[in-house]
N, C-alpha and C positions, 0 to 999 in steps of 0.2 A: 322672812315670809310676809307676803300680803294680803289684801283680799280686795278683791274687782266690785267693785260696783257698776251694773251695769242698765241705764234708764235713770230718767228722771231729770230734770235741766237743772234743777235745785235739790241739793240732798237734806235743806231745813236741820232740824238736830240729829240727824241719824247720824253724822260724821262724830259729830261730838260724844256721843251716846257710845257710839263703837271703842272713841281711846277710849272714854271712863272704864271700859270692860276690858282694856290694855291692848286694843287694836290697836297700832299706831301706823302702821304701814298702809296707806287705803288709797286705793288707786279709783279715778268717777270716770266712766264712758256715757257721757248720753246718748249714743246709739241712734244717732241722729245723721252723719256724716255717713253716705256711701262706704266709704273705706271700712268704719265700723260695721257694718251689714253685711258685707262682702268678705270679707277677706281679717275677721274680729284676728287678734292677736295678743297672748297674754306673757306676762315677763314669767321667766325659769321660777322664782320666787314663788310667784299667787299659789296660795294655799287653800282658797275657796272662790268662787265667784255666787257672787248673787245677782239675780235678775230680778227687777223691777215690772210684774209683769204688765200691771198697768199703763205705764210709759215705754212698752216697745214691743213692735212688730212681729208676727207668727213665724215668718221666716227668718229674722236677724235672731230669734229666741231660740231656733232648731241648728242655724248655722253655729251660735256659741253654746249650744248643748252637744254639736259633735265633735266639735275642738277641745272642749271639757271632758268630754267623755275619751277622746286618743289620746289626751295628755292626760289621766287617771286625775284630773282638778275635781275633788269636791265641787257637785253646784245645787245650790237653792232658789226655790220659786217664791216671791214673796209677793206683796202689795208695798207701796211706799208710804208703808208708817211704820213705827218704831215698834209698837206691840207686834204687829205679826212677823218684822223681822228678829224681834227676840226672842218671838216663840220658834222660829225656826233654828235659831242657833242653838238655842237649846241643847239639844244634841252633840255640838260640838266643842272640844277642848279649847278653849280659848286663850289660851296661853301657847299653845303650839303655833298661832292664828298671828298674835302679835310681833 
């Protein structure tokens, strides 16, 4: 299983931060390429996606919230720092994640 990271052109420690909590499978979209906006597409695997909501756009954010939502993908709204993406995981098993 993995987890999508989605926005941001640099993820700075966040990647790092996620193995230490035994993520290890982490897939980065900067959501930046047409294709990613259009037509997002996530592997059979991804067990959460997270959006970066600072670093991307209102409608690539609702295009990969309906493709999350038909494929039953956990997804979280965060900002791009490490506190509020940890307070969001929170919630979730992390072990199932990695």
């Amino acid at each position: 299983m993995s987890v999508m990271l989605v926005g941001a052109d640099h993820l700075g420690n966040i990647e790092k931060n996620l193995q230490m909590m035994g993520i290890h499978r982490i897939e980065h979209v900067t959501g930046r390429n047409v294709s990613d906006r259009k037509k997002f597409k996530c592997s059979l695997s991804t067990a959460l996606i997270v959006i970066f909501i600072d670093y991307i756009n209102h409608a690539t954010a609702k295009n990969i919230k309906n493709m999350a939502k038909s494929q039953g993908v956990p997804l979280i709204f965060a900002n791009r720092s490490w506190s509020s993406l940890q307070d969001k995981l929170a919630g979730f098993n992390v072990s199932e994640l990695g």
